[in-house]
C-alpha positions in Angstrom: 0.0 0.0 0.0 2.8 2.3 0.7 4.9 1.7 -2.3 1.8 2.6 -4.5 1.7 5.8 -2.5 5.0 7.0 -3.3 5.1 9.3 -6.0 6.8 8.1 -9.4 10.5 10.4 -9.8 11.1 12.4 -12.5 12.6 11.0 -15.0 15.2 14.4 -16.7 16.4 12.1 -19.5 12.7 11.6 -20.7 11.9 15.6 -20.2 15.3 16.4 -22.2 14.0 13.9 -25.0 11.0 15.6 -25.2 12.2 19.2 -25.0 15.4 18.5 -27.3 13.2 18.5 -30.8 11.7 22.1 -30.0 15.3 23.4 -29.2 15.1 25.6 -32.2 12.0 27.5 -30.3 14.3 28.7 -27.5 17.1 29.5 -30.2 14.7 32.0 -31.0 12.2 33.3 -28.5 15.0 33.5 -25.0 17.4 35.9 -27.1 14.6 37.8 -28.4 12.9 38.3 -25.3 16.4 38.9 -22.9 17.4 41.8 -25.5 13.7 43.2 -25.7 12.9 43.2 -22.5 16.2 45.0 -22.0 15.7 47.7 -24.7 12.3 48.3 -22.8 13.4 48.8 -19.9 15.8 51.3 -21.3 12.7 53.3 -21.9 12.3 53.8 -18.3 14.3 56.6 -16.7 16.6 55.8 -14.3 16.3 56.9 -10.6 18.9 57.4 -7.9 18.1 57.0 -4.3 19.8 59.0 -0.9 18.9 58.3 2.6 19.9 59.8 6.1 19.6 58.3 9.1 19.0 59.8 12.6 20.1 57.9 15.6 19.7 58.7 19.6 22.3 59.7 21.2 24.2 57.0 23.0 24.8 59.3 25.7 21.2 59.1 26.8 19.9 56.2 29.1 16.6 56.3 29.1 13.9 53.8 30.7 11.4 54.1 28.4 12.7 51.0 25.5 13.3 51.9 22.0 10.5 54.4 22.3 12.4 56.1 25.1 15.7 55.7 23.3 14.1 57.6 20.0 12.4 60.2 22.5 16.1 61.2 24.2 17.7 61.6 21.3 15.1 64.3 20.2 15.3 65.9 23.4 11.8 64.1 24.4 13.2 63.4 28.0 9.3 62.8 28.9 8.5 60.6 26.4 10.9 58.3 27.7 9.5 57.6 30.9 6.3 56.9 28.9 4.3 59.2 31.2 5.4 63.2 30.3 3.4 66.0 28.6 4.5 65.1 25.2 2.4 63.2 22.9 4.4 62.6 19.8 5.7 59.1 18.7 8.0 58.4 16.5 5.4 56.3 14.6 4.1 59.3 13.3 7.1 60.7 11.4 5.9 58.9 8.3 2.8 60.3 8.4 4.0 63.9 8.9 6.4 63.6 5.9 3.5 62.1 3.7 1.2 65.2 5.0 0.3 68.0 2.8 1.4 70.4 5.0 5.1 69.0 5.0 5.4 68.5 1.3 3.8 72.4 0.7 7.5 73.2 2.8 9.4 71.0 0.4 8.1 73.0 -2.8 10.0 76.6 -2.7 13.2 74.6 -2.1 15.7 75.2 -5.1 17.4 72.9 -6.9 19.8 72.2 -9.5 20.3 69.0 -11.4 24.0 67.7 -11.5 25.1 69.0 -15.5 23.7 72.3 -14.6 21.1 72.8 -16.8 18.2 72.9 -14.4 17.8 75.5 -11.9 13.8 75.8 -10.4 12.2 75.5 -7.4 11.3 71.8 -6.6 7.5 72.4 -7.4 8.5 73.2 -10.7 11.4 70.4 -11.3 8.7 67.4 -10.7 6.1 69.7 -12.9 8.4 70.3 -16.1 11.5 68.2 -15.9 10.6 64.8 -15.2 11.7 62.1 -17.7 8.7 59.5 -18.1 8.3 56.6 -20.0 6.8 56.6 -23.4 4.0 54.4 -22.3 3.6 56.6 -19.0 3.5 59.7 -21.1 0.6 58.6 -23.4 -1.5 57.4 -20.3 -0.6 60.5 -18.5 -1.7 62.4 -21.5 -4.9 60.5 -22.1 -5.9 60.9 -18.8 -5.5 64.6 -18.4 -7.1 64.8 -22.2 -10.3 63.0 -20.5 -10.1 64.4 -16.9 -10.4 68.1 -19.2 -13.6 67.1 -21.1 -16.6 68.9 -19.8 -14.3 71.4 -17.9 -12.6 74.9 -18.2 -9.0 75.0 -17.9 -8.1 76.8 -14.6 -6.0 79.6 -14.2 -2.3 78.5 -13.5 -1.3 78.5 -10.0 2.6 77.9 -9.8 4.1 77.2 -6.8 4.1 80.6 -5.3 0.4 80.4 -4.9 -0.5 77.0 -3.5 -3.4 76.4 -1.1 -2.8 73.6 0.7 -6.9 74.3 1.7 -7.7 74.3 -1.7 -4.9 72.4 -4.3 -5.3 72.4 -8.0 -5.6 69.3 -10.0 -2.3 69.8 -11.3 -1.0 70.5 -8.0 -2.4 67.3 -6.2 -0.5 65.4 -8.7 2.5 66.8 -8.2 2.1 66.4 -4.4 1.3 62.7 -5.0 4.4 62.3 -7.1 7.0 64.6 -4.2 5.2 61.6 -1.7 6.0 58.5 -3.7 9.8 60.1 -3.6 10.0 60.1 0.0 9.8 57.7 2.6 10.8 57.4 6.4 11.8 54.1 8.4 11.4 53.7 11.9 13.2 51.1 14.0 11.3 50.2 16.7 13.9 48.3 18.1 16.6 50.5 17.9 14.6 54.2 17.7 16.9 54.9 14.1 14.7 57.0 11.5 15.6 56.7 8.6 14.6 58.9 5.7 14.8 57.7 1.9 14.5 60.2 -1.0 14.5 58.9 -4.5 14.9 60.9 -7.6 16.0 60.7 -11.2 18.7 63.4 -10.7 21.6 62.4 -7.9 22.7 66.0 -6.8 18.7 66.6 -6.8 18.2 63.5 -4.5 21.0 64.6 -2.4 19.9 67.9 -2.1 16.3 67.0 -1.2 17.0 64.2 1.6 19.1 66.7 3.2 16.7 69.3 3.1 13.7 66.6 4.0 15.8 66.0 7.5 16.1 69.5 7.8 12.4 70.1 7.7 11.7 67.0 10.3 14.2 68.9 12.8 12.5 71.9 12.4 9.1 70.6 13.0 10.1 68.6 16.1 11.6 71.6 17.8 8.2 73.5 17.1 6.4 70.9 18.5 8.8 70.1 21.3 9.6 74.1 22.2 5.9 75.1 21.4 4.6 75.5 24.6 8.0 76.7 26.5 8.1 79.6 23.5 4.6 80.5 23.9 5.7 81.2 27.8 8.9 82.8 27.2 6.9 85.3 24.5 4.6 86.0 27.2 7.2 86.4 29.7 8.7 88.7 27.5 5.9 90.7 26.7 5.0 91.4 30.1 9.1 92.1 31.1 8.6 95.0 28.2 5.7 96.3 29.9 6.8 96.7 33.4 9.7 98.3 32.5 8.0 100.6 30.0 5.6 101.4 32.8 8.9 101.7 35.9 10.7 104.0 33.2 7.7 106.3 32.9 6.7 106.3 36.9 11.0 106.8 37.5 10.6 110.2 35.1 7.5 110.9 36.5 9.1 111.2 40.0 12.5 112.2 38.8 10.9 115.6 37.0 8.5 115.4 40.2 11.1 115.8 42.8 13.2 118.0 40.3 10.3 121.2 40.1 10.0 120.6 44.0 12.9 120.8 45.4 12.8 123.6 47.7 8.8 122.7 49.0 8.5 122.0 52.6 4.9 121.4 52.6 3.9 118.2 54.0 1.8 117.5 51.1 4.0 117.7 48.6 6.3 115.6 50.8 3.6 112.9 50.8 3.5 112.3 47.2 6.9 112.8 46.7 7.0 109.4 49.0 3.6 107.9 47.1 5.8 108.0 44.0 8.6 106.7 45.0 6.8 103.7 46.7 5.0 103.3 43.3 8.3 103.4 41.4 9.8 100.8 44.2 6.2 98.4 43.0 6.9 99.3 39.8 10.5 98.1 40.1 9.8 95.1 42.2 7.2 93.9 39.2 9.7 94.4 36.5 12.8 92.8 38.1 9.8 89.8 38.6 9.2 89.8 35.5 12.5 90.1 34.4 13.7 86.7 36.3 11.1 85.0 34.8 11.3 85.7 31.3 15.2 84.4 32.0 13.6 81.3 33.5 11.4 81.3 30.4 14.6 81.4 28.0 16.3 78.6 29.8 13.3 76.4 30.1 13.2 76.8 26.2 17.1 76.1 25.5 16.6 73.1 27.7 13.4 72.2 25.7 15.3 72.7 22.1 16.0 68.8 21.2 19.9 68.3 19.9 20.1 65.7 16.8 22.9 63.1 15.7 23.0 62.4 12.5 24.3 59.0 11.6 24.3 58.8 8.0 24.1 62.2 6.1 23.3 62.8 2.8 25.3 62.1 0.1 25.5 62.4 -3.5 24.9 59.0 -5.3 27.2 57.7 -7.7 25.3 54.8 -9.2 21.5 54.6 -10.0 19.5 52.6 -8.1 17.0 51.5 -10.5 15.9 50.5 -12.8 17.8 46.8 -12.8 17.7 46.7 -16.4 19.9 43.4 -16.6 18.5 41.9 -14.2 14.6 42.7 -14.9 15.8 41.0 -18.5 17.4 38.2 -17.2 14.4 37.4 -15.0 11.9 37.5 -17.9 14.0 35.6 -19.7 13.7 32.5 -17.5 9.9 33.3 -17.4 9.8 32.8 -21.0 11.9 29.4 -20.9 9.7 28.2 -18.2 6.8 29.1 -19.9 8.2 27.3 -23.2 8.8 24.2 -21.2 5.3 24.2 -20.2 3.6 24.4 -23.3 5.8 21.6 -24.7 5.3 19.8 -21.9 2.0 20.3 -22.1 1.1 19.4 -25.2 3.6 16.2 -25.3 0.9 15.1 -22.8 -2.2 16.0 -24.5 -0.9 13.5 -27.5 -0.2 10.6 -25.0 -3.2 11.4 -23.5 -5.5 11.0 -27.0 -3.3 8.4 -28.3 
């Protein structure tokens, strides 16, 4: 019972036998296929691809696992005892870089391409000088051909006028193209983030990863000093006040005591002393104030997160796709495989009817 169970082996010789007669097929099709598939993959532009990567310092021992780890090396001392005021997470870093709002910052940035000939904003380097290919092109133009029927063509808005509220079609795109250039990583384990920029121009990707982790820094420290700068502002405000009101009360009684000099009356005595015990308030308030906007500034420096930059960006020498060869190879062996089959297939359909 078991021996008629086991499963017959396959028998190569036989499968060369039968594959041997239609050799001339794969004489033909593999070669075409490996150098066609090659010459259309050509057709695709190439892309280069830069990444940065921000570690915590290792200076910073902090309870709170990787999460903690991340948070200290932003300066998110809280965060790492999983219990402070702050509520960001460094799971939400590739959110904020896929965000409308971020990628609006990203679009005044200039740029140059590497030979020199490019020089624009990056709104307008993804709207004008993007290679596509040809089949790309005619679906892109089909579809915006289509999307126009029925419709008036809006007034251009370049990049000096977008409305993140309100975005143009042709803005949207562009928007969705910046996004599918950028990506960030987070290592849970180790609290590493890791930002990706690809683009078809190296000193372009270059340029923009370095800029993207420029733009991450500067939103964390908002959002990490935002509530000690909002109290340092207001410190400061009311600093300015009390010594604009302690400057006017010290002139008041300065010009006061000046004009009266020589008066012995008791009344004049008496608001001599009112004013100076004002101006003494007055003084008292301001040097108050004073020591707590300084408080204020020191709470914010100590608030400002301090970044290490493990990797940082740097040109690309070599593109990182498409793999041309290795795309062609791969069909290749599809087409062989699927050669095999259909011989295969049909040598069994004649045993099969004979």
């Amino acid at each position: 019972m078991n021996e008629e169970n086991k499963k017959a082996p396959i028998d190569l010789v036989a499968i060369f036998n039968k594959l041997w007669p239609h050799r001339k097929k794969y004489y033909k099709i593999l070669p075409a296929v490996l150098v066609g598939s090659y010459l259309i993959m050509c057709l695709i532009p190439r892309y280069y691809s830069c990444s940065v990567s921000l570690a915590p310092e290792s200076s910073s021992a902090m309870a709170g696992g990787s999460l903690g780890s991340l948070a200290s090396s932003f300066g998110f001392g809280s965060l790492a005892k999983l219990g402070g005021e702050d509520a960001i997470s460094a799971e939400i870093y590739p959110d904020i870089l896929a965000s409308n709002d971020f990628i609006a910052k990203l679009m005044p940035v200039e740029v140059q391409t590497q030979d020199g000939k490019v020089k624009a904003n990056y709104f307008d380097y993804n709207l004008k000088h993007q290679k596509s290919s040809p089949w790309g092109f005619v679906i892109g133009w089909t579809r915006s051909k289509i999307s126009s029927i029925g419709k008036k063509k809006p007034a251009g808005k370049g990049s000096a006028e977008i409305d993140i509220f309100n975005l143009t079609e042709m803005q949207s795109d562009v928007f969705e193209s910046v996004k599918g250039k950028i990506k960030c990583v987070v290592d849970k384990k180790t609290g590493v983030i890791t930002i990706i920029v690809q683009d078809q121009d190296p000193l372009i990707c270059a340029s923009m990863a370095r800029e993207t982790c420029k733009k991450l820094q500067e939103f964390i420290v908002e959002y990490r000093t935002n509530k000690a700068r909002v109290d340092y502002e207001y410190y400061k405000k009311l600093c300015a006040e009390s010594k604009h009101e302690y400057e006017r009360l010290r002139q008041l009684y300065g010009s006061y005591s000046d004009s009266n000099m020589d008066v012995v009356l008791t009344s004049y005595k008496s608001k001599i002393e009112d004013l100076e015990n004002e101006m003494q308030i007055k003084y008292n308030v301001y040097s108050t104030m004073s020591t707590q906007m300084q408080m204020a500034q020191a709470k914010l420096q100590e608030a400002t997160p301090a970044f290490t930059v493990l990797q940082g960006a740097s040109v690309p020498v070599r593109p990182a796709g498409p793999k041309r060869l290795i795309i062609a190879v791969a069909m290749t062996m599809l087409a062989f495989f699927g050669i095999t089959g259909k011989i295969l297939f049909n040598s069994r359909k004649v045993q099969i009817e004979k």
